[in-house]
C-alpha positions as CSV (number, residue, x, y, z in Angstrom):
1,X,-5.3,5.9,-2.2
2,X,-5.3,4.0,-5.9
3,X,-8.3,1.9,-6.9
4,X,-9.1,-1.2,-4.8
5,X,-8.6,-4.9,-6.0
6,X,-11.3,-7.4,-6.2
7,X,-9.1,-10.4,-5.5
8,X,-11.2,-14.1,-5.5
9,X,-8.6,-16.4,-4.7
10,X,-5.6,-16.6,-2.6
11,X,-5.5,-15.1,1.5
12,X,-2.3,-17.1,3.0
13,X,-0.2,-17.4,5.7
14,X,3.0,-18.3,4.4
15,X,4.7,-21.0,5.6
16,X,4.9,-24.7,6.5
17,X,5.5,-25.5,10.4
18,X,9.3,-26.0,10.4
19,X,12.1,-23.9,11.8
20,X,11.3,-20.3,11.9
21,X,12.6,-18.2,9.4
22,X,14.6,-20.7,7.1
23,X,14.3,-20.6,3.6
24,X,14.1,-23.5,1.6
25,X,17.0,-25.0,-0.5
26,X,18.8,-23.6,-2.9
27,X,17.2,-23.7,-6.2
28,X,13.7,-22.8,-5.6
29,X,10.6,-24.6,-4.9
30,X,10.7,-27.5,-2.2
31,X,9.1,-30.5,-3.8
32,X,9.1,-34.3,-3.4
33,X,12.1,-36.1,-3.7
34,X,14.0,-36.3,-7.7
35,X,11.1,-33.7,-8.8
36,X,12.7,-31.2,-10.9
37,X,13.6,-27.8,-8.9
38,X,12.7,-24.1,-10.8
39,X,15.6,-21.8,-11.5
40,X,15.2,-18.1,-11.7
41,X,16.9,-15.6,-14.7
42,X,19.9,-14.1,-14.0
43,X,21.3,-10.5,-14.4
44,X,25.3,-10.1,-15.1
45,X,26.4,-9.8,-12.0
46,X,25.1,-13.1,-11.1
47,X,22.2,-12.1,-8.9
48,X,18.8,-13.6,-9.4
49,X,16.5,-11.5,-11.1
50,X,13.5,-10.5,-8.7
51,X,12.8,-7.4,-10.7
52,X,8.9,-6.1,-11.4
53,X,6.3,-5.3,-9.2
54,X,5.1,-7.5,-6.0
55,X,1.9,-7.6,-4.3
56,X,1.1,-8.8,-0.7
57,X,-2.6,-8.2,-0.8
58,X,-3.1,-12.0,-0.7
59,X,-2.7,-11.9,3.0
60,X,-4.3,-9.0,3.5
61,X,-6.9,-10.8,5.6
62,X,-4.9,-13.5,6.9
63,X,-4.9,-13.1,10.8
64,X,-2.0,-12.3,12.1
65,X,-2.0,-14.7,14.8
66,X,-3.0,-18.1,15.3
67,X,-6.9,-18.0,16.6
68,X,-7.8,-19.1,20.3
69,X,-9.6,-22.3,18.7
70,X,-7.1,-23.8,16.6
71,X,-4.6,-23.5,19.8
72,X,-2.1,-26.6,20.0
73,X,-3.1,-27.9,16.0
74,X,0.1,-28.5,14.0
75,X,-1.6,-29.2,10.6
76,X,-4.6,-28.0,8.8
77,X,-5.4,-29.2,5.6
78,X,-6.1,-26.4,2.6
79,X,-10.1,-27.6,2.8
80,X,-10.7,-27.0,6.0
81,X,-9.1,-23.6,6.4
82,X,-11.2,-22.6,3.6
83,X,-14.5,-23.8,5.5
84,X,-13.0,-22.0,8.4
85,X,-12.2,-18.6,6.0
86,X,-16.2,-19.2,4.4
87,X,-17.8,-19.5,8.2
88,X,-15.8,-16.7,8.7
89,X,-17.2,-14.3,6.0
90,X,-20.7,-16.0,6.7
91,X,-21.0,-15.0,10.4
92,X,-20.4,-11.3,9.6
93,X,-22.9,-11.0,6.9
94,X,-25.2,-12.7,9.4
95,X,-23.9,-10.0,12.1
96,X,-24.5,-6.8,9.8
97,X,-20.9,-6.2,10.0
98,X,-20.3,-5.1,6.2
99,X,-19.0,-1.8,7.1
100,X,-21.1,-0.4,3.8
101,X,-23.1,2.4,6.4
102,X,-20.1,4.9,6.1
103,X,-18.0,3.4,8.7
104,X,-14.5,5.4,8.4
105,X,-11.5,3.7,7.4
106,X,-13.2,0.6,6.5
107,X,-15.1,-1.1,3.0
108,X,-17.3,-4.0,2.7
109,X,-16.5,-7.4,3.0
110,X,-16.3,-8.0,-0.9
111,X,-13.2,-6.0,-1.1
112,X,-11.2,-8.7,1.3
113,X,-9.6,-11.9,0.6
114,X,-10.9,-14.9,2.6
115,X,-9.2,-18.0,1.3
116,X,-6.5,-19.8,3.3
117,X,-4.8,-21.4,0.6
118,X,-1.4,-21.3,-0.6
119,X,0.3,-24.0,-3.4
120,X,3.8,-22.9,-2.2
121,X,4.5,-21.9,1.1
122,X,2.0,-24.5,2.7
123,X,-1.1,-24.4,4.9
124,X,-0.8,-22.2,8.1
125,X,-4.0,-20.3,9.5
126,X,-2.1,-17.2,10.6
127,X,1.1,-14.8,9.5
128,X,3.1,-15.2,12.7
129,X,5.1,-18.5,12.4
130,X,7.3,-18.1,15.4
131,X,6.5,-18.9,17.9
132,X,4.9,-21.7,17.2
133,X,1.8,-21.3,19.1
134,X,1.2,-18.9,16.6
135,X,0.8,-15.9,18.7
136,X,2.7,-12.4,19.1
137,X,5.2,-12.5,22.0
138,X,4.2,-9.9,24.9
139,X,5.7,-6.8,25.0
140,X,8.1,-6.3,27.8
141,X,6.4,-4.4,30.9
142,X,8.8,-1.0,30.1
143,X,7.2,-1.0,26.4
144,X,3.8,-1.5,27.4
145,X,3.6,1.5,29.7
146,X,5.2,3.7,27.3
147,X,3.0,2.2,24.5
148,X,0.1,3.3,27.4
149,X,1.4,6.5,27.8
150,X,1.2,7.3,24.3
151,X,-2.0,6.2,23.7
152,X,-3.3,8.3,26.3
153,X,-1.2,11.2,25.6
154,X,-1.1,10.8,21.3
155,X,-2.6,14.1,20.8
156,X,-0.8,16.4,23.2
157,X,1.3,17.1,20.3
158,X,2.5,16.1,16.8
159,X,5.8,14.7,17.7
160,X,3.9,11.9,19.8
161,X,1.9,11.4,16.8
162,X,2.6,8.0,15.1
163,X,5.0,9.3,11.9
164,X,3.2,7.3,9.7
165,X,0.5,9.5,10.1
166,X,3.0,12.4,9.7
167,X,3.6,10.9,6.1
168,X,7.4,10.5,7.8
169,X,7.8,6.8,8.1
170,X,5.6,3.4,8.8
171,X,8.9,1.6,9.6
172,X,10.0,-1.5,7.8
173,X,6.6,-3.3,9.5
174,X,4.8,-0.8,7.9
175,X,6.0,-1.3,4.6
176,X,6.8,-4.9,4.0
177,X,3.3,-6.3,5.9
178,X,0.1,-6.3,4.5
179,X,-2.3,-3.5,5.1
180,X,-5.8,-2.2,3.5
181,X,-4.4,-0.6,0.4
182,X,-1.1,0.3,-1.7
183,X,0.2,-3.1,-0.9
184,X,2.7,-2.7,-3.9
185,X,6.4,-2.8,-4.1
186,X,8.8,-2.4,-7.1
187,X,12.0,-4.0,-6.8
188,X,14.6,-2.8,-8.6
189,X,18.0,-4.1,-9.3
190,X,21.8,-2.9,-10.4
191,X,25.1,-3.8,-9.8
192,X,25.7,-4.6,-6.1
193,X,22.4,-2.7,-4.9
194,X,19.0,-4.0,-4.7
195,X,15.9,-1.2,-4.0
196,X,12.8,-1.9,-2.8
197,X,10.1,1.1,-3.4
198,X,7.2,0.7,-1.7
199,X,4.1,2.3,-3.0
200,X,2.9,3.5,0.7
201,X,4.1,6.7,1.4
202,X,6.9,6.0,-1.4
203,X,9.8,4.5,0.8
204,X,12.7,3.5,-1.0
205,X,15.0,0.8,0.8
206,X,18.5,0.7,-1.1
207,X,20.4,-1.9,-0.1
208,X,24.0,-2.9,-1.0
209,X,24.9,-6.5,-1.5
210,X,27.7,-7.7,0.3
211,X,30.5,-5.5,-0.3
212,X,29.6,-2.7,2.2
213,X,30.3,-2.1,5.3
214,X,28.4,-1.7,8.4
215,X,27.9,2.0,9.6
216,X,28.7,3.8,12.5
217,X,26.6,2.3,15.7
218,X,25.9,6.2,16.6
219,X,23.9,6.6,13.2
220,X,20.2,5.7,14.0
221,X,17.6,5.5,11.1
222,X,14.0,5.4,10.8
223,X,14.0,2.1,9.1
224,X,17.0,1.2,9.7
225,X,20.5,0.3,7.9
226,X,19.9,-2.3,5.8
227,X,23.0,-5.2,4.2
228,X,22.0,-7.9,1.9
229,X,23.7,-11.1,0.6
230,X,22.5,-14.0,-1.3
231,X,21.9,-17.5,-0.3
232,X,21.2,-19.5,-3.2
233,X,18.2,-18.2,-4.6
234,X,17.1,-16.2,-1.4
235,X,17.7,-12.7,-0.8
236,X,18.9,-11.6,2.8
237,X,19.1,-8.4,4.3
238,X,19.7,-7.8,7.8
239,X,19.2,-4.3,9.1
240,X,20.3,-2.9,12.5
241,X,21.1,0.7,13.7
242,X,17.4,1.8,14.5
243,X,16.1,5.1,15.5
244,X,14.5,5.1,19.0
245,X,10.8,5.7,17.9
246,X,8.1,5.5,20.5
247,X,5.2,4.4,18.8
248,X,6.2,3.3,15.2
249,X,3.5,1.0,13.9
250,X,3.8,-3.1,14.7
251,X,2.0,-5.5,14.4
252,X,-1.1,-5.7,16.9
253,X,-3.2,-8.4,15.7
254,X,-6.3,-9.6,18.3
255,X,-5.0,-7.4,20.6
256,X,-6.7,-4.6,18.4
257,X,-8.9,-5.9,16.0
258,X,-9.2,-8.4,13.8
259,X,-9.7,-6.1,10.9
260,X,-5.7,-4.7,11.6
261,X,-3.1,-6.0,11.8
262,X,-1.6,-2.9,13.4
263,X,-1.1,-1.2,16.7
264,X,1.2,1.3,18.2
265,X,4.6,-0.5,20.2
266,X,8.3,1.2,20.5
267,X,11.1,0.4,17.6
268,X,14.8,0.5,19.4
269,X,18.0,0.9,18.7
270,X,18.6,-2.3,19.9
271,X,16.2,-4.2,17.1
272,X,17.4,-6.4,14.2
273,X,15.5,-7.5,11.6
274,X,16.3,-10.5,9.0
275,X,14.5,-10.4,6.0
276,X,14.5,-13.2,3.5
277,X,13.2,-13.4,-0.1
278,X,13.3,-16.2,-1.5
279,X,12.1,-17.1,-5.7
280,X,9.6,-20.1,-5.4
281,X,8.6,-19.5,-8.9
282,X,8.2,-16.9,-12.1
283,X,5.6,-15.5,-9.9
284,X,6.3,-16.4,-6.2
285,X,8.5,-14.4,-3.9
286,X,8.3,-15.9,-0.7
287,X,8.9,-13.7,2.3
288,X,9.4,-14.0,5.5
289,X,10.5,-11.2,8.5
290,X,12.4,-12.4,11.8
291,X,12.2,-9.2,14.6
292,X,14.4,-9.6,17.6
293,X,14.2,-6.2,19.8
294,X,14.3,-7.1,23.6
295,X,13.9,-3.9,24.7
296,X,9.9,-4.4,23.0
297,X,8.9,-8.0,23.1
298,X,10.3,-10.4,25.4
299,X,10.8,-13.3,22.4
300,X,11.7,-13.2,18.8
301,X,9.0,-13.2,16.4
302,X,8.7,-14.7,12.9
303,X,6.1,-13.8,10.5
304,X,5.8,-15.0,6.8
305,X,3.3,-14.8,3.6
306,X,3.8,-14.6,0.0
307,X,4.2,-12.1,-3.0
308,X,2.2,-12.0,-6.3
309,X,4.0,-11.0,-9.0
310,X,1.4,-8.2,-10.5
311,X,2.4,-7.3,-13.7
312,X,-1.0,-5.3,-13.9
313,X,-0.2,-2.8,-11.1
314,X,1.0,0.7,-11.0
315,X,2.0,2.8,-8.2
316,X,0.3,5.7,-8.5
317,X,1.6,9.3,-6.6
318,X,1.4,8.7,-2.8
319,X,1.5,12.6,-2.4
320,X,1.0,12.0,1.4
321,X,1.6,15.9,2.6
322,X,-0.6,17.3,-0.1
323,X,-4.0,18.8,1.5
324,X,-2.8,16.4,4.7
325,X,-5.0,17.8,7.4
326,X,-4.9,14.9,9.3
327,X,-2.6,15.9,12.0
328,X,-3.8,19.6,12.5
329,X,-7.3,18.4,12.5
330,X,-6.4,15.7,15.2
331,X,-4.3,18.1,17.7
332,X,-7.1,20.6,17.4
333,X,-9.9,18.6,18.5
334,X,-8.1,17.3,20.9
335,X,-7.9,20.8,22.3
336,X,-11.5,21.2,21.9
337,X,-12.3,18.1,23.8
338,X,-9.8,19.4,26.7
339,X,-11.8,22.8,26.7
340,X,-15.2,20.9,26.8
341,X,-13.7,18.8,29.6
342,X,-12.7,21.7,31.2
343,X,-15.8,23.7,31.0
344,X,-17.7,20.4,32.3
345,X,-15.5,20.7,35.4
């Protein structure tokens, strides 16, 4: 794990209500009528430069769906979601829940971001933008008792064992969204190939631009095959040809706990994914995910937020196998557990 960020400002969802997914006009930053749009550099071969290193940790804390309160709102303005962010913070301090008493896997509250505010994208109290009510589409009735099974059954060995925890994969979900920590990707660019390298378990996605050709349906990948083009000033990259995983990581939201974004769900064959990044700025990237996997969730789902250009930030060695005892430990006391239940008997 590299050293935490103390971040003051910025915890966003990322876009406007509007049609899922789009990205704004070519040219950059949406604006008022006749005001003057931002162009990005160029490299030679004409693509936008989006090179350096990007940081999601803005909406680290932004929930990832819309809350049971604010059901049916179309608008917010940026004051009152910050009142709503600073009650927030202020009715867990009042609660004790600080998580500074040794609580694993989580830090105090100082080490979040709380603000819902976001000069670009627009005000939106949640990441999920589609659908519009804001909320995570339910999982189809096959997924949820295979998500059940595993649950119940995660420990019976290590190939049940969700692979990000096997330092295999955390999917494209896993990479791209927010989480606690190592929230940094470097993109890097060359002719015809754009490579994102995220600083969690070190994936590298490299993906061709245009000229190359889909692969063979029977090829199934951990995060998928990826193709990218460019519209305008956005990146696209659509990937397909998934590897049937039964509990890759996804986002979970209120349905676990407000403090993850994640839970356990199926990733299948079936899914496609279209990414879009899109310049708004020097030091905007505006992103935005659209996840269509019937075989999972019984509607397409849209989630957005921005990236920070960090100039400041260094990946550091993610050496995820070295002294990893995480899954021996786990499958061994769950055989101790077993035995105990046993001898109870």
């Amino acid at each position: 794990m590299r050293y935490r960020w103390i971040v003051v400002t910025v915890v966003v969802a990322a876009a406007a209500v509007g049609t899922a997914g789009m990205a704004p006009a070519a040219g950059g930053q949406a604006g008022q009528a006749g005001a003057p749009t931002w162009e990005p550099s160029r490299l030679p071969d004409g693509q936008p430069d989006i090179q350096g290193m990007w940081n999601n940790a803005d909406a680290n804390h932004t929930p990832l769906e819309m809350p049971d309160e604010l059901a049916g709102r179309e608008s917010f303005s940026r004051e009152e979601l910050q009142a709503m962010a600073q009650a927030r913070y202020e009715g867990k301090i009042a609660a004790g829940e600080t998580h500074t008493e040794g609580t694993v896997g989580f830090y105090a509250l100082y080490w979040w971001d709380w603000y819902f505010s976001d000069p670009v994208a627009g005000d939106w109290p949640a990441l999920v933008i589609e659908p519009n009510t804001g909320k995570m589409p339910p999982q189809t009735e096959q997924s949820r008792d295979i998500a059940a099974y595993m649950r119940e059954h995660l420990h019976d060995t290590y190939a049940n064992m969700e692979p990000g925890d096997r330092c295999i994969s955390r999917g494209v979900l896993g990479m791209m969204l927010p989480t606690a920590y190592n929230n940094g990707t470097l993109i890097v660019q060359t002719p015809g190939y754009v490579v994102l390298h995220s600083e969690m378990i070190h994936n590298a996605r490299i993906i061709p631009i245009d000229a190359a050709p889909p692969i063979d349906d029977r090829i199934e990948l951990w995060e998928g095959s990826p193709r990218g083009r460019w519209e305008g000033n956005t990146l696209v990259v659509e990937s397909t040809n998934f590897r049937r995983v039964d509990n890759m990581r996804a986002p979970g939201g209120q349905r676990r706990s407000e403090w993850s974004h994640w839970e356990l769900a199926r990733q299948s064959p079936a899914r496609r994914i279209v990414e879009r990044f899109t310049l708004v700025d020097a030091d905007t990237l505006k992103y935005s995910v659209h996840v269509d996997d019937p075989e999972v969730w019984t509607a397409p789902w849209t989630i957005a937020f921005p990236w920070r250009r960090d100039n400041e930030y260094r990946q550091y060695e993610y050496a995820c196998h070295e002294g990893n005892y995480a899954v021996l430990n786990s499958l061994n006391g769950a055989r101790v557990q077993e035995q105990r239940a046993g001898a109870a008997r």
